[in-house]
Every structure is written in structure tokens, then in C-alpha cells.
KEVEXDREN-818034 format. One record per atom (N, C-alpha, C): residue number from 1; residue in three letters; chain; atom name; x, z, y. Coordinates in steps of 0.2 Angstrom, whole numbers, plus 5000, padded with zeros to 4 digits. Layout:
N
+-----+-----+-------+------+------+------+------+
!   n ! res ! chain ! atom !    u !    w !    v !
+-----+-----+-------+------+------+------+------+
! NUM ! ALA !     A !   CA !    X !    Z !    Y !
...
+-----+-----+-------+------+------+------+------+
// end
This chain:
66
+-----+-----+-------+------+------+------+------+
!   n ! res ! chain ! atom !    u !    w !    v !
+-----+-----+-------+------+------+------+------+
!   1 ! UNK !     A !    N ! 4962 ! 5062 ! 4808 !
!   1 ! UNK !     A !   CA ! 4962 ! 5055 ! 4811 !
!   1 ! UNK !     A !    C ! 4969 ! 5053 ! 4814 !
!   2 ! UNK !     A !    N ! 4970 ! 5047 ! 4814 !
!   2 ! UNK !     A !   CA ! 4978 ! 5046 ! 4818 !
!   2 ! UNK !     A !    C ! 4976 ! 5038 ! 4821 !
!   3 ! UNK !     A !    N ! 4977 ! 5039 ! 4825 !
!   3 ! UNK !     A !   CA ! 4977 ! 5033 ! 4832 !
!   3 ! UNK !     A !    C ! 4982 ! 5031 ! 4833 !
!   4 ! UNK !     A !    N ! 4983 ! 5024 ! 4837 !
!   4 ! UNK !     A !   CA ! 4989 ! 5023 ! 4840 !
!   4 ! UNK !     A !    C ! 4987 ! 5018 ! 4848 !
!   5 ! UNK !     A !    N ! 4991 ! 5018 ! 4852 !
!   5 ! UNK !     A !   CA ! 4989 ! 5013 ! 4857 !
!   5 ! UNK !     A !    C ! 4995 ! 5014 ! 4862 !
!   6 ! UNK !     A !    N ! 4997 ! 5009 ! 4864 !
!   6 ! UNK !     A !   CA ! 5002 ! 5007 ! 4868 !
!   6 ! UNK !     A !    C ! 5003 ! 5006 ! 4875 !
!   7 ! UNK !     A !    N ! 4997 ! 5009 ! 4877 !
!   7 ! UNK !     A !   CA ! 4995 ! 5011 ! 4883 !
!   7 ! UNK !     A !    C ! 4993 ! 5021 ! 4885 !
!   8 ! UNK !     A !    N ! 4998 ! 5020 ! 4891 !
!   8 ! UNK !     A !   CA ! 4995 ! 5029 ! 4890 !
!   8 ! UNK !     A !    C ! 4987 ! 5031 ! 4893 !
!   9 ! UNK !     A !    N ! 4987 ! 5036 ! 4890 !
!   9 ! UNK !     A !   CA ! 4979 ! 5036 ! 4889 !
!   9 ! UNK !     A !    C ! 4978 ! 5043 ! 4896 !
!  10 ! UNK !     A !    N ! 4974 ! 5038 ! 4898 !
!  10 ! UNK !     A !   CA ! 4971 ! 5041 ! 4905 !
!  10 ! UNK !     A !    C ! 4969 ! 5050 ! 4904 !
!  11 ! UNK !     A !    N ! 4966 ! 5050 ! 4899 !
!  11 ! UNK !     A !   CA ! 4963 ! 5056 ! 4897 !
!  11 ! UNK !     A !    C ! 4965 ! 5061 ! 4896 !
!  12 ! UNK !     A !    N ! 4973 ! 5059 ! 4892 !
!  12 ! UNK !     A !   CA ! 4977 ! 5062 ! 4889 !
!  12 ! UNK !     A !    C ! 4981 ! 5069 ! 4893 !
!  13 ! UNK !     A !    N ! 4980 ! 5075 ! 4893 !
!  13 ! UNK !     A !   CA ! 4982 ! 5079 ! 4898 !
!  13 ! UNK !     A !    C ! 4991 ! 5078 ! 4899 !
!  14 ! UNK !     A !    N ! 4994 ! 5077 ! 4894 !
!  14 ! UNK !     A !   CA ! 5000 ! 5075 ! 4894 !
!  14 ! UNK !     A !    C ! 5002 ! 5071 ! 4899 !
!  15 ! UNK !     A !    N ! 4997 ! 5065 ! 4903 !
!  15 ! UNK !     A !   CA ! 5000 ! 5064 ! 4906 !
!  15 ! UNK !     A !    C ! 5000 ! 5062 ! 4913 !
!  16 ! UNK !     A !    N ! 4996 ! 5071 ! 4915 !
!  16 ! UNK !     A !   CA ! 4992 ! 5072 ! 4922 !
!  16 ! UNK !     A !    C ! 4998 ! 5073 ! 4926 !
!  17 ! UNK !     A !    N ! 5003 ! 5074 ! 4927 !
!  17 ! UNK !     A !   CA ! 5009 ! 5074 ! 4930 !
!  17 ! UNK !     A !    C ! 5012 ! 5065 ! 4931 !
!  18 ! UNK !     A !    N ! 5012 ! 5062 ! 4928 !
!  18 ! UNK !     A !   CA ! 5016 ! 5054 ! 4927 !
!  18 ! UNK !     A !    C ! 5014 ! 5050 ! 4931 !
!  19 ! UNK !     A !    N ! 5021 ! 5049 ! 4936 !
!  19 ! UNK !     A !   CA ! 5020 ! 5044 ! 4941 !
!  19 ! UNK !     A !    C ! 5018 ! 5038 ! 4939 !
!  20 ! UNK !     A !    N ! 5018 ! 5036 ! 4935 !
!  20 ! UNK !     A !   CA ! 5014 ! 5030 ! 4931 !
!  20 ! UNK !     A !    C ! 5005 ! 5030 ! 4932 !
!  21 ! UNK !     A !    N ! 5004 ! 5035 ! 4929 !
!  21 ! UNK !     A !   CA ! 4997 ! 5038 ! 4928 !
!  21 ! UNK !     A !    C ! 4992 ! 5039 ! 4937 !
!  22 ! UNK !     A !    N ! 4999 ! 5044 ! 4940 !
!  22 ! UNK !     A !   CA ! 4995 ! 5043 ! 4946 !
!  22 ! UNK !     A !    C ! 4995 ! 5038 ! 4952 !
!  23 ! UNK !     A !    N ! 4999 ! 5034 ! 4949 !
!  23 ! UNK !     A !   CA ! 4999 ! 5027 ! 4954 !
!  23 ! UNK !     A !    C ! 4994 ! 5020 ! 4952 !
!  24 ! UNK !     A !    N ! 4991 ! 5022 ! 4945 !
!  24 ! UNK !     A !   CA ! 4987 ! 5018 ! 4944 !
!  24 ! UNK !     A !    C ! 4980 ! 5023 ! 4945 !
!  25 ! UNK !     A !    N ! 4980 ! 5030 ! 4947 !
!  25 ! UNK !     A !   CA ! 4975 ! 5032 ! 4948 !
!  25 ! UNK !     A !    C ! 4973 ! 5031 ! 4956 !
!  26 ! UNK !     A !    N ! 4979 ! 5033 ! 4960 !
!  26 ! UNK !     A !   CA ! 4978 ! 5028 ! 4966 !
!  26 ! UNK !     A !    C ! 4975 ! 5022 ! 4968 !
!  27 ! UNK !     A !    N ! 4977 ! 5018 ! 4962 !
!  27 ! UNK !     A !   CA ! 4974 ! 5011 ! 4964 !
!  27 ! UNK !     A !    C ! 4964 ! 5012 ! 4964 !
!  28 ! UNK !     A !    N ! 4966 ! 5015 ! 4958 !
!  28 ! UNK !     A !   CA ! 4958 ! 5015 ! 4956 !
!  28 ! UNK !     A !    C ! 4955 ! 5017 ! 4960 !
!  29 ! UNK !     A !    N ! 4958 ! 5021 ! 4964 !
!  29 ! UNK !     A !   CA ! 4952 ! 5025 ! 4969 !
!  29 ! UNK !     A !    C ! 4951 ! 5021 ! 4974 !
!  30 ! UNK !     A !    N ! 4957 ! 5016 ! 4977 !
!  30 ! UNK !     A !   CA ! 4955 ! 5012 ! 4982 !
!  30 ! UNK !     A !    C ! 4955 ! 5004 ! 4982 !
!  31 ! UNK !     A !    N ! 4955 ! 5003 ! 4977 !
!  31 ! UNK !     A !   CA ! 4952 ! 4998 ! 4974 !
!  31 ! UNK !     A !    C ! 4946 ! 4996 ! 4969 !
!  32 ! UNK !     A !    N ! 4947 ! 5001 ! 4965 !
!  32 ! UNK !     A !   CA ! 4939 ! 4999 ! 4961 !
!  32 ! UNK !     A !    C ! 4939 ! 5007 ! 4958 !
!  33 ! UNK !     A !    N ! 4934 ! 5008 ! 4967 !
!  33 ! UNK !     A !   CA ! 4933 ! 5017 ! 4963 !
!  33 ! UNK !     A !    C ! 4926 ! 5020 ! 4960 !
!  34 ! UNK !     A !    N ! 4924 ! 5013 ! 4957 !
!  34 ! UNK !     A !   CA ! 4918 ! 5015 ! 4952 !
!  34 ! UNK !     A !    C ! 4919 ! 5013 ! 4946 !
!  35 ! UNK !     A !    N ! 4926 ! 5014 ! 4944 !
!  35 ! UNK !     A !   CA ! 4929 ! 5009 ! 4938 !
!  35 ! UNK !     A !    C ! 4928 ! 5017 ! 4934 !
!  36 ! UNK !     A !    N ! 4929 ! 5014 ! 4924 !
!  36 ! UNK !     A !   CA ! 4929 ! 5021 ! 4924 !
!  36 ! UNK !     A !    C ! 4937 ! 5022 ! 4923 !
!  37 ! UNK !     A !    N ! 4938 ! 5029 ! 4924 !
!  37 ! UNK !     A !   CA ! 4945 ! 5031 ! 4923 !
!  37 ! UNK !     A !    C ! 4946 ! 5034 ! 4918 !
!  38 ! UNK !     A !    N ! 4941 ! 5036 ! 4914 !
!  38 ! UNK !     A !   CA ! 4941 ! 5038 ! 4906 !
!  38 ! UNK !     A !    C ! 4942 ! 5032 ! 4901 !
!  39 ! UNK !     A !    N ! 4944 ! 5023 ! 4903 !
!  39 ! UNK !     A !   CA ! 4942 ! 5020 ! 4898 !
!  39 ! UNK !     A !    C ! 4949 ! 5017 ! 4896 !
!  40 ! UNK !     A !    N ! 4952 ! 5017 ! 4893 !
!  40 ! UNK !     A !   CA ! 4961 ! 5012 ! 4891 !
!  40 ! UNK !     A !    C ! 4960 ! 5004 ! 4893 !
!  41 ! UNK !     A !    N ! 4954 ! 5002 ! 4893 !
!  41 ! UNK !     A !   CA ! 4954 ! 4997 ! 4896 !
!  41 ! UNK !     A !    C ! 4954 ! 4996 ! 4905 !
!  42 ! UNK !     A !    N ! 4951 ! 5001 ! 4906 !
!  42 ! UNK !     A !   CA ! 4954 ! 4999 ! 4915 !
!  42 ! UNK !     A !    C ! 4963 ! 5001 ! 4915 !
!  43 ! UNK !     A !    N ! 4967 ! 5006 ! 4912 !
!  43 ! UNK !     A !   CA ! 4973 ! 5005 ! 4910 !
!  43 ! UNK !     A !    C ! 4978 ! 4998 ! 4909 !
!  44 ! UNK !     A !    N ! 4974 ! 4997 ! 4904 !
!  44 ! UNK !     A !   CA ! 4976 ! 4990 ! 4901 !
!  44 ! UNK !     A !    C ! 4976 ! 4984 ! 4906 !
!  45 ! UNK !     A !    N ! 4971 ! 4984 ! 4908 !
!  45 ! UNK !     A !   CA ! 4969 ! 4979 ! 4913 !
!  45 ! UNK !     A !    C ! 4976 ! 4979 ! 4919 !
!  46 ! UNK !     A !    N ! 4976 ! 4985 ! 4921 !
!  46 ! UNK !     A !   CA ! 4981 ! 4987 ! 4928 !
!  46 ! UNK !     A !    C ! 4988 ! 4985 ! 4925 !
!  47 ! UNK !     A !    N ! 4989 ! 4987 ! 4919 !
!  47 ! UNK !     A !   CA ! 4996 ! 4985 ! 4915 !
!  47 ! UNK !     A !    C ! 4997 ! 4978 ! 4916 !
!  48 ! UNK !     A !    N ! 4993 ! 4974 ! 4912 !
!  48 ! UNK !     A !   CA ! 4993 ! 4966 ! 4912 !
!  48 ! UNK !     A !    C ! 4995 ! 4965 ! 4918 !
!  49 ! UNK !     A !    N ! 4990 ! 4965 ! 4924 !
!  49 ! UNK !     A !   CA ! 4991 ! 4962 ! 4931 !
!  49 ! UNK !     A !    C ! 4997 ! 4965 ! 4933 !
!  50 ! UNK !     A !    N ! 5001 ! 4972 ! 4932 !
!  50 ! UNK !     A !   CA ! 5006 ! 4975 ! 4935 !
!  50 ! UNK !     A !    C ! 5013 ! 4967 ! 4933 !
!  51 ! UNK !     A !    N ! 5012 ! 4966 ! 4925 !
!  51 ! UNK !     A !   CA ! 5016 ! 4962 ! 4924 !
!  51 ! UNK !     A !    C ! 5017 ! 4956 ! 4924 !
!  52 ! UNK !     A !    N ! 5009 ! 4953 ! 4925 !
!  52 ! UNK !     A !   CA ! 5009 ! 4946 ! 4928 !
!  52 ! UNK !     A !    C ! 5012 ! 4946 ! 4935 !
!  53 ! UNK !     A !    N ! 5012 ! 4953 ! 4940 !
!  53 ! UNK !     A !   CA ! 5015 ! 4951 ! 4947 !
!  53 ! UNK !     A !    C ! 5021 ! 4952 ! 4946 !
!  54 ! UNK !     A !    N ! 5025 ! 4957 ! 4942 !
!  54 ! UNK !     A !   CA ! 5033 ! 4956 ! 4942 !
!  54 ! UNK !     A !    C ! 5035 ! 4948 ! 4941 !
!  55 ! UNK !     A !    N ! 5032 ! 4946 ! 4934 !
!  55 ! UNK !     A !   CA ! 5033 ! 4939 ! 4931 !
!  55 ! UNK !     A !    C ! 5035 ! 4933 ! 4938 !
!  56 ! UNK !     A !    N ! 5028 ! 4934 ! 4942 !
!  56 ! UNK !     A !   CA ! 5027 ! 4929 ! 4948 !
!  56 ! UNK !     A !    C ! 5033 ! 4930 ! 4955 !
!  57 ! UNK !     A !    N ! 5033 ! 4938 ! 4956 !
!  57 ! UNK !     A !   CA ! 5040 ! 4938 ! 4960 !
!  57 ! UNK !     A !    C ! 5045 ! 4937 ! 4956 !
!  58 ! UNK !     A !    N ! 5047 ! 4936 ! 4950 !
!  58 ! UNK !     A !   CA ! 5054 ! 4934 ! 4949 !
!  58 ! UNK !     A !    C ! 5055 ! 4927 ! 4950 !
!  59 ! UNK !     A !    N ! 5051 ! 4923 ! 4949 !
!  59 ! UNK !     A !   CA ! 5050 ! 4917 ! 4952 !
!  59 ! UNK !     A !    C ! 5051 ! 4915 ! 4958 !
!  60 ! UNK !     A !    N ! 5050 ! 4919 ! 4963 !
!  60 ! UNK !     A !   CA ! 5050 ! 4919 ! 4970 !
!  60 ! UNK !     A !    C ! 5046 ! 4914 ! 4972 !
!  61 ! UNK !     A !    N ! 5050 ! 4908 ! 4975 !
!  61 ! UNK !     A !   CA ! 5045 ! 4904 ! 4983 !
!  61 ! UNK !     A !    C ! 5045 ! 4897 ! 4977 !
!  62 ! UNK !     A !    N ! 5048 ! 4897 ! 4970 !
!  62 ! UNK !     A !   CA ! 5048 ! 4890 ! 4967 !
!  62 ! UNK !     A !    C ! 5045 ! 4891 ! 4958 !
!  63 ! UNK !     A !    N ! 5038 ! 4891 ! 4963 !
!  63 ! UNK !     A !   CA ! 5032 ! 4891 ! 4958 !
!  63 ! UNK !     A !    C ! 5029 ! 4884 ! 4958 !
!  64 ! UNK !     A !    N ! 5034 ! 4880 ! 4952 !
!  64 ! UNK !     A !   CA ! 5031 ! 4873 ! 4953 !
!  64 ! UNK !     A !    C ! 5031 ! 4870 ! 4944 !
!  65 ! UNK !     A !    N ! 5027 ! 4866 ! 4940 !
!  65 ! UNK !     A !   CA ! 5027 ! 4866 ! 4935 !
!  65 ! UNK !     A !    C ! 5034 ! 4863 ! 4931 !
!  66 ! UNK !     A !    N ! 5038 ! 4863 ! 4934 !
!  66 ! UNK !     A !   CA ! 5046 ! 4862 ! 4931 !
!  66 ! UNK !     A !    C ! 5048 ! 4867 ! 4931 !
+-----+-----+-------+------+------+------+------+
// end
């Protein structure tokens, strides 16, 4: 069988070291620590929000429809 996914997979022992991995593992524990941390979509989810906030601070203080 051959998969593919564009998000790293929580499960994946490859990547129990990954500061990626464990800063979204820290989240989870203190902010939604009954999420499951087996699922790519609680990853996924973390990922979107991660880059909706970069999006919104590069913008800074001039968040206005123009």
C-alpha cells in the first residue's frame, strides 16, 4: 500500500524527536488535552491556525478591508 500526506504524521516514530512535532505536542497537552494525538487531523488543524497567525502578523496593526 502507498500513502501520501503533507502533514507529518504524529504516529510516525520518525518523528518523535521533531521540534515541530513536539511543539504541537505541547500545545495539545495544554490546550486541548483530550484531542486525539493519534489523528492528522488534529495536526492539520494546528498547521492551518499556525499559518493563519503568521498571515495576520505580517499584517500587523493595519487589518482593514483595503
Amino acid at each position: 500500500m502507498l500513502s501520501s500526506n503533507y502533514i507529518k504524521d504524529p504516529t510516525d516514530p520518525a518523528w518523535k524527536d521533531d521540534p515541530a512535532i513536539k511543539e504541537w505536542s505541547a500545545f495539545m497537552d495544554k490546550y486541548f488535552p483530550d484531542g486525539d494525538k493519534t489523528s492528522t487531523f488534529s495536526t492539520d488543524g494546528y498547521a492551518v491556525a499556525q499559518a493563519l497567525m503568521r498571515v495576520l502578523k505580517q499584517y500587523g496593526d493595519e487589518l482593514t478591508r483595503e
